[in-house]
C-alpha positions, 0 to 999 in steps of 0.5 A: 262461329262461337269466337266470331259471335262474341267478337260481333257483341263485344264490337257492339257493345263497345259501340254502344257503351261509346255511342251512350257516353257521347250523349250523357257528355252532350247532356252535361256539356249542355246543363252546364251552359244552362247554369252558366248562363243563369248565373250571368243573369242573376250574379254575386253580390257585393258580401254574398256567401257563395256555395261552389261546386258540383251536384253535391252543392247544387242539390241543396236548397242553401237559402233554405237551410240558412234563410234570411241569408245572402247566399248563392248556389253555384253548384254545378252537376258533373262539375270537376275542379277545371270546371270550377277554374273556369268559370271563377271568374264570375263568381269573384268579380262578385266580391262576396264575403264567403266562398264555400268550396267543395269539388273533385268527385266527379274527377275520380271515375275512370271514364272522367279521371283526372290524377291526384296531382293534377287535381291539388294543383288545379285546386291549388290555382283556383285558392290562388286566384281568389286570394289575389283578386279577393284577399278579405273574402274568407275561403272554406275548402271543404273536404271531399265527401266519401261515396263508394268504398272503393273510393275510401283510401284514394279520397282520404288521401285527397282531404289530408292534400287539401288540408295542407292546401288550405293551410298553405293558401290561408284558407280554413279547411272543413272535414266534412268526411268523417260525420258521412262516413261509415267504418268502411270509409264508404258514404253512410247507407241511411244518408243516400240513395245511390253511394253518392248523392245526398238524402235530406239527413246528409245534407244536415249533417252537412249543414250543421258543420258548417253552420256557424261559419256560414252564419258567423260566431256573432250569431251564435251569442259569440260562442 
């Protein structure tokens, strides 16, 4: 009676666990097309600055942090590095002058994983692509920003990929995880909520690296 029992709640919870799995994939699926379809309606422009990734970049209010500046947000929640590949497109036939990259989190839990190769060269295709169809534009791969500690060793592992990446596609790589990270290699306490999304002070920790890319070295007396 006691094996059959935990044999029924574990039968329900699995139902249960699948059942709410389906719904969050229907949600994001959902938002994304939201997303997809406001950009169509209000697209790059000729010299933007275009913030690209997931819920880490969407969660900035960009033109905000840096007014007075042309720059767009397509950032996407739940987003993943094929994501990003897919929808490229859009976003080069813009022809902006600066195309910020920061995407791969989401490719890393177990219930969305994705392996470290199949991440670099997806990755990779999308650097590629843009430096076909937009070889004047300057491309900036941010590193992968650090989340739980647990994720420590495997997302350092990435930042050093990426960074032998940007080298090898002329892009210009920018560590971000350092100036986040506590001594654990886990997302600084202070700077979030959840051990992954970010509070205002990690988004101006953010800011305040790549500012002067963003704004160019004119802006800053030629410095």
């Amino acid at each position: 009676m006691t094996a059959l029992f935990f044999v029924v709640m574990f039968v329900t919870t699995f139902a249960m666990l699948a059942v709410t799995r389906l719904e969050v994939t229907r949600l994001i699926h959902q938002h994304h097309g939201q997303k997809v379809d406001f950009f169509k309606a209000h697209p790059v422009r000729p010299g933007d600055i275009v913030m690209v990734g997931d819920s880490l970049t969407d969660g900035a209010r960009w033109d905000e942090i840096f007014p007075g500046l042309p720059i767009k947000n397509r950032g996407i929640n739940a987003d993943t590095v094929e994501g990003v590949l897919e929808r490229l497109d859009k976003i080069i036939a813009g022809k902006p002058g600066k195309i910020f990259i920061l995407i791969g989190t989401n490719d890393l839990p177990w219930y969305d994983y994705r392996g470290d190769h199949f991440i670099l060269n997806t990755y990779e295709k999308i650097l590629n692509r843009i430096k076909v169809h937009l070889p004047d534009t300057q491309v900036y791969v941010q590193s992968l920003l650090p989340r739980q500690r647990r994720y420590a060793r495997r997302i350092r592992g990435l930042n050093a990929s990426l960074a032998e990446l940007a080298g090898k596609t002329q892009c210009e790589f920018i560590d971000l995880y350092p100036a986040l990270a506590d001594a654990n290699g886990a997302l600084r306490q202070e700077l979030t909520n959840g051990h992954l999304h970010l509070l205002g002070a990690g988004y101006r920790i953010w800011a305040e690296s790549i500012r002067e890319k963003v704004m160019g070295k004119e802006s800053f007396g030629g410095r």
